[in-house]
Backbone as CSV, one residue per row, in Angstrom:
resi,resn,N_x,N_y,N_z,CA_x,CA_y,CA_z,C_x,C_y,C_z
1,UNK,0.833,-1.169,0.000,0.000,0.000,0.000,0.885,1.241,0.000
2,UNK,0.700,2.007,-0.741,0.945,3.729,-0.585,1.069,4.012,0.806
3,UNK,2.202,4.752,1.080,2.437,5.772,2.029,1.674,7.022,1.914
4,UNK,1.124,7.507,3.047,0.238,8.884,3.110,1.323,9.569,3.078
5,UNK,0.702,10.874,2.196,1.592,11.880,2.147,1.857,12.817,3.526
6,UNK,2.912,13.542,3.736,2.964,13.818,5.189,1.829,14.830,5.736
7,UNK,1.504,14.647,6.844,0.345,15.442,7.360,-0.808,14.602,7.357
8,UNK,-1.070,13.115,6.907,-2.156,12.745,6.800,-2.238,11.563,7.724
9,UNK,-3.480,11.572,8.401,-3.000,10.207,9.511,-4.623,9.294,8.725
10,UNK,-4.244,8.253,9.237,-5.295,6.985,9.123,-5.882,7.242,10.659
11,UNK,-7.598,7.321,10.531,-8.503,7.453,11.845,-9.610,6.044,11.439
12,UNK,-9.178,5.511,10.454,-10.343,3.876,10.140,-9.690,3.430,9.278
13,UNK,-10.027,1.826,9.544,-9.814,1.322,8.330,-10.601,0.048,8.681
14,UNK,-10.659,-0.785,7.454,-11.037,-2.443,7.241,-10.151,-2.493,6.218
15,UNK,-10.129,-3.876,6.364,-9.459,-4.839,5.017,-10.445,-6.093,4.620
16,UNK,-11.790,-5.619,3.829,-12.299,-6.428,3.569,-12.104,-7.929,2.647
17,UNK,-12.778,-9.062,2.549,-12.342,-10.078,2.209,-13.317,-10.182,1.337
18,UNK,-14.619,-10.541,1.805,-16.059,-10.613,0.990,-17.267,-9.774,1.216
19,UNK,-17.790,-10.380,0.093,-19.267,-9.303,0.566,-19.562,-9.612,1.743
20,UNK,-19.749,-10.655,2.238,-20.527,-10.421,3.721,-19.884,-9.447,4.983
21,UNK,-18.674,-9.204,4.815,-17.870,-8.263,5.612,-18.517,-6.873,5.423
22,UNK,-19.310,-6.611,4.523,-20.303,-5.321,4.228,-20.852,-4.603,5.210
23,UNK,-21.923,-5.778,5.918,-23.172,-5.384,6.956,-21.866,-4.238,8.154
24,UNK,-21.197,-5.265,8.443,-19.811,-4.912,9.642,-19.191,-3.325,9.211
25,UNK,-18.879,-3.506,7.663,-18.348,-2.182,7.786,-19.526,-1.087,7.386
26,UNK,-20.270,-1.090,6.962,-21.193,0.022,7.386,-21.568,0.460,8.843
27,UNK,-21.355,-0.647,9.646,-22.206,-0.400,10.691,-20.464,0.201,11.610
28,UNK,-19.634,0.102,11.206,-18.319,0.254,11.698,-17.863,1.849,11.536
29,UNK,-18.492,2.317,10.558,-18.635,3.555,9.647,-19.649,4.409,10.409
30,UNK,-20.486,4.036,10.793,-21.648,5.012,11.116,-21.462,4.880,12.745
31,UNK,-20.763,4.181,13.759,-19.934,3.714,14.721,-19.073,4.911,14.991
32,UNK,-18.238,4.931,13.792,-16.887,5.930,13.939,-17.476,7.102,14.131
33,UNK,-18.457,7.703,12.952,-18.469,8.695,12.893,-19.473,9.470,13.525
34,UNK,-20.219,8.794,14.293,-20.959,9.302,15.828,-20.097,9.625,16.731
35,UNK,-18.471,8.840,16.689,-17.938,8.630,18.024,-17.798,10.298,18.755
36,UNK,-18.597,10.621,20.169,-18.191,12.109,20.296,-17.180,12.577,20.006
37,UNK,-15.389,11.367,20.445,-14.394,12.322,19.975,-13.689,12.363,18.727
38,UNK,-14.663,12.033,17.338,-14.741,12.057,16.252,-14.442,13.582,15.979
39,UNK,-13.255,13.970,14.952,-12.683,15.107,14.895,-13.855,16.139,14.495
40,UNK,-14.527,15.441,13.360,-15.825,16.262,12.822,-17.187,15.671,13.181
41,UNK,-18.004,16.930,13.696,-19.460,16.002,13.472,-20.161,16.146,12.532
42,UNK,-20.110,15.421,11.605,-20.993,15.455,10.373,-22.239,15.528,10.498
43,UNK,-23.298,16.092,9.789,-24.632,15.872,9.817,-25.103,14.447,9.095
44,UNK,-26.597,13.759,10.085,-27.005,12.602,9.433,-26.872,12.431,7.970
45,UNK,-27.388,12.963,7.166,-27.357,13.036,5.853,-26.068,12.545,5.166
46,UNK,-25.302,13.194,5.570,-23.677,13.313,5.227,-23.289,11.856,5.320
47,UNK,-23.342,11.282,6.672,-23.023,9.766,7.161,-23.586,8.904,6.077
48,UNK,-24.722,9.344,5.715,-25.901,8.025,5.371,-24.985,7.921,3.777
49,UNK,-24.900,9.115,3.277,-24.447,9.395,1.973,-22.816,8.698,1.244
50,UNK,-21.704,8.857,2.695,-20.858,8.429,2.839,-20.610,6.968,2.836
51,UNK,-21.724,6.353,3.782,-21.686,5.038,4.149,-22.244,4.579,2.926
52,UNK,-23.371,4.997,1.973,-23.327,4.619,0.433,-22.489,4.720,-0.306
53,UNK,-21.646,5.190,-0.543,-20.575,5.401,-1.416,-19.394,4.475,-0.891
54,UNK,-18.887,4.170,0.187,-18.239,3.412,0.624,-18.975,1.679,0.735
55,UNK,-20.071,1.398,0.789,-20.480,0.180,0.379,-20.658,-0.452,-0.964
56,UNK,-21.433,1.045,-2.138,-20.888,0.559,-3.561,-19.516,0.318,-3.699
57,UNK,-18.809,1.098,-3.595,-17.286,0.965,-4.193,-16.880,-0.025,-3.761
58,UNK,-17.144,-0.455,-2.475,-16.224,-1.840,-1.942,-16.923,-3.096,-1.952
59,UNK,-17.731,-2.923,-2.425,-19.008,-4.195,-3.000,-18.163,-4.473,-4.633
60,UNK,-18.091,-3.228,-5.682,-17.690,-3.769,-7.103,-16.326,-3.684,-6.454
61,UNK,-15.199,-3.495,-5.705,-13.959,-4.218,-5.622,-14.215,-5.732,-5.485
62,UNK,-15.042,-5.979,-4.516,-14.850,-7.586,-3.789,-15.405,-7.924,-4.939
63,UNK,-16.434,-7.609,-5.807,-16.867,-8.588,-6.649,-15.909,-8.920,-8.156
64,UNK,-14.747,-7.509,-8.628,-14.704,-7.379,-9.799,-13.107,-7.165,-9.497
65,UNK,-12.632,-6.885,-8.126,-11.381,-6.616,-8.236,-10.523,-7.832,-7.269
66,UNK,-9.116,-7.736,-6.979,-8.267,-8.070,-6.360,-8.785,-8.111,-4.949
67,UNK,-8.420,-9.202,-3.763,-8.927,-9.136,-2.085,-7.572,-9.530,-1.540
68,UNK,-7.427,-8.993,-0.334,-8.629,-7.719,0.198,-8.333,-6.435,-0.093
69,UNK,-9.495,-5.916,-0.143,-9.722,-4.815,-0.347,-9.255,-3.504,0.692
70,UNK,-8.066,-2.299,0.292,-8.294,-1.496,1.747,-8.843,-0.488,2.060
71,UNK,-9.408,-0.514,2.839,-10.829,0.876,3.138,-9.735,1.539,4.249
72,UNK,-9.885,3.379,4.267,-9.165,3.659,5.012,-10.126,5.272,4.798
73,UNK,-10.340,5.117,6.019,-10.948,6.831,6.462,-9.159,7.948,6.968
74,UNK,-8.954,9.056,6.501,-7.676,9.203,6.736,-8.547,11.223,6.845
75,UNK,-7.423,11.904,7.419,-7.339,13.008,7.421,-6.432,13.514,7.005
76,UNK,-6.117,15.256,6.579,-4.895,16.066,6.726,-5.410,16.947,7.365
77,UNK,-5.889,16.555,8.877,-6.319,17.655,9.931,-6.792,18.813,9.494
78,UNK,-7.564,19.111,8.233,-8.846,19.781,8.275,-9.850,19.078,7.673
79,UNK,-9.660,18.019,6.664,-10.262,16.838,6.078,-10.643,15.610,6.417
80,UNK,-11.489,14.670,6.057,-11.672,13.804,6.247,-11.528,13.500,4.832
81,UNK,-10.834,12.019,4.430,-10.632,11.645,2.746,-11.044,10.111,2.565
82,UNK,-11.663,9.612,2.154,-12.194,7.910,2.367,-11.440,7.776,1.240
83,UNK,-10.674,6.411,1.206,-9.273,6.041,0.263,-9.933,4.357,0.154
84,UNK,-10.028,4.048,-1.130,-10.201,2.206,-1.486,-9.208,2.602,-2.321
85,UNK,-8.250,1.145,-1.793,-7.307,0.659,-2.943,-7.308,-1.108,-2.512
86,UNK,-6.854,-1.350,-3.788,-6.966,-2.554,-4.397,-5.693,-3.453,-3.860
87,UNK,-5.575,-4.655,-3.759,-4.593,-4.900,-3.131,-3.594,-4.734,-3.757
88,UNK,-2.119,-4.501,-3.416,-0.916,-4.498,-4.325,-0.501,-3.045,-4.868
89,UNK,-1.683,-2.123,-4.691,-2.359,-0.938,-5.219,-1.499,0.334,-4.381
């Protein structure tokens, strides 16, 4: 895997295997980003929207790409950046 460029830390991740690892990371996702000392509080909307976009994308990896798959919620301390890469990637 890629090295983050400097300034950026990893605050989540999974390394999914299969689809069924799905249910887990959505619910792992919407987990994090309630947590009170979660850097940002996002509004509901935002989460729900996020946690879609992060279940398509890592649904057509497991089905169409290389496993496992790495999911990684990361910052550069004013951002939040959701990163899928492929294994080897």
């Amino acid at each position: 895997m890629a090295r983050l460029p400097s300034g950026f830390t990893v605050m989540w991740h999974r390394d999914p295997t299969q689809l069924v690892d799905l249910p887990s990371i959505r619910a792992s996702i919407r987990a994090f980003l309630a947590d009170d000392d979660a850097p940002v509080v996002p509004f509901s909307d935002w989460v729900e929207q996020l946690v879609l976009v992060i279940d398509e994308i890592t649904s057509d990896a497991l089905r169409h790409g290389a496993v496992p798959v790495h999911l990684r919620l990361r910052n550069d301390s004013d951002h939040r950046r959701p990163r899928l890469a492929r294994r080897g990637a």
